[in-house]
C-alpha positions as CSV (number, residue, x, y, z in Angstrom):
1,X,2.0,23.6,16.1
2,X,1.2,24.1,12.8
3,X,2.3,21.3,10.0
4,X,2.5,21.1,6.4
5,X,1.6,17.8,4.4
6,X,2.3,17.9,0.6
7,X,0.5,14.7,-1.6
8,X,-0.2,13.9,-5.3
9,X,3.3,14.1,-7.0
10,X,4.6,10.9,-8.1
11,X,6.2,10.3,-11.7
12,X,4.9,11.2,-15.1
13,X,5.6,11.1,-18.8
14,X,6.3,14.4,-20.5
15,X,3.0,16.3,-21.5
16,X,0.9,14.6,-18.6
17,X,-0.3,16.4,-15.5
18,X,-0.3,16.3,-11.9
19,X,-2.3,17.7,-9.2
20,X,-0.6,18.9,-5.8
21,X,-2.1,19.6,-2.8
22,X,-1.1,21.2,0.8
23,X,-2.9,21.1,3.8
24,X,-2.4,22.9,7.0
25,X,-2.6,21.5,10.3
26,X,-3.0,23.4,13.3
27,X,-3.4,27.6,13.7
28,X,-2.1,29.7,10.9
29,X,-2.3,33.0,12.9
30,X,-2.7,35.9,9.8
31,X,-2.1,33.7,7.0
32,X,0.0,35.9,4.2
33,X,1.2,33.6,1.4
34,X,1.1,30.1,0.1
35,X,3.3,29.0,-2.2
36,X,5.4,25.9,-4.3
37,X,9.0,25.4,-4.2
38,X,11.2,23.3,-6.1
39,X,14.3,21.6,-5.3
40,X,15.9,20.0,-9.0
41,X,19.3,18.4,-8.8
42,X,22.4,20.9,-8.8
43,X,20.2,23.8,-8.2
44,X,19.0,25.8,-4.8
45,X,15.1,25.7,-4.2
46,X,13.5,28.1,-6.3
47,X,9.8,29.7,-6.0
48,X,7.4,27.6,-8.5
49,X,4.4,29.5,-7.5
50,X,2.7,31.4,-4.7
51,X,-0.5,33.0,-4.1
52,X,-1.7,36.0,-1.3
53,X,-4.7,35.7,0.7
54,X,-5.7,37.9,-1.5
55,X,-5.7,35.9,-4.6
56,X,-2.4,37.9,-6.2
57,X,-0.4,35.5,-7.7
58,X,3.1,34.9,-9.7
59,X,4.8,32.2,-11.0
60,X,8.2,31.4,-12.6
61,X,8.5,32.2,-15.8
62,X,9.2,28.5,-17.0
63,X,6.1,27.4,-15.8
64,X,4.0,30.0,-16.4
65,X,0.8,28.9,-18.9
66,X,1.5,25.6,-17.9
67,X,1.1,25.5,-14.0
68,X,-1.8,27.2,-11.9
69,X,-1.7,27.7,-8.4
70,X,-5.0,27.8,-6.1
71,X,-6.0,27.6,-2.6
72,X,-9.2,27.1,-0.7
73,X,-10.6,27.9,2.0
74,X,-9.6,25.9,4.7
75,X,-5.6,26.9,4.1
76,X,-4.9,23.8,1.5
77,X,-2.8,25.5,-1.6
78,X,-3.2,23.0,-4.5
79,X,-1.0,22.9,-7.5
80,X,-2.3,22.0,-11.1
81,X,1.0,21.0,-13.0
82,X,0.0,20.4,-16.9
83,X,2.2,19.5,-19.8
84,X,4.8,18.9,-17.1
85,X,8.8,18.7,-19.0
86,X,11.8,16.6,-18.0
87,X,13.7,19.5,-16.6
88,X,10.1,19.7,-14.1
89,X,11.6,16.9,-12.2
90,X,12.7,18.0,-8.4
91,X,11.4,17.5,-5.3
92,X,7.5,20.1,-4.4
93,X,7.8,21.6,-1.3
94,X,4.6,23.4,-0.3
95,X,5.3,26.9,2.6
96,X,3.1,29.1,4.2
97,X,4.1,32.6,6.2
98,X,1.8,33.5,8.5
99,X,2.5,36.4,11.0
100,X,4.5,34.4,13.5
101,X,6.9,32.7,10.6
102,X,7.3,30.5,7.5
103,X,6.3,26.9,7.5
104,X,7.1,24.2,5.1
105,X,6.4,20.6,4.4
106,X,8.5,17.8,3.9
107,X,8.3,17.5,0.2
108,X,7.0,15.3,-2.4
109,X,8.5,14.0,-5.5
110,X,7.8,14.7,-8.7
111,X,9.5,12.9,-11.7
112,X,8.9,13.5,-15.5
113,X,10.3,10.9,-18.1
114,X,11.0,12.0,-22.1
């Protein structure tokens, strides 16, 4: 069975940086897309960032230039958050599809301060 575990978010000042990282446990059969999600208070989870096997990615527009999405080898999507805002706060959520179906972690914090 394949799990999903998100680490690095944690909280910030505005202007400072975090690193996130997902790794995959288990067998992704025909890995598609990785990607970020965000949950922020009063809103439904929105796409951050994803990237193809491929290399093909796309971000949101409020974080594009800002935030960079990568992956490696060994199916662990990172994401490089840099002059992170107040309205950045939420809670990450890392997801990979695969051929069989969309996975998802559990979610890490991420809190920005003024």
């Amino acid at each position: 069975q394949v799990q999903l575990m998100e680490s690095g978010g944690g909280a910030v000042q505005a202007g400072e940086s975090l690193r996130l990282s997902c790794a995959a446990s288990g067998k992704l059969i025909g890995l598609r897309v990785m990607g970020w999600y965000r949950r922020v208070p009063d809103k439904q989870r929105e796409l951050v960032a994803q990237i193809t096997v491929g290399g093909a990615t796309d971000y949101q527009d409020s974080v594009k230039d800002r935030f960079t999405i990568s992956r490696d080898l060994r199916n662990t999507v990172f994401l490089q958050m840099n002059r992170l805002k107040p309205e950045d706060t939420g809670v990450y959520y890392c997801s990979m599809r695969d051929f069989v179906r969309e996975y998802w972690g559990q979610g890490t914090q991420v809190t920005v301060s003024s």
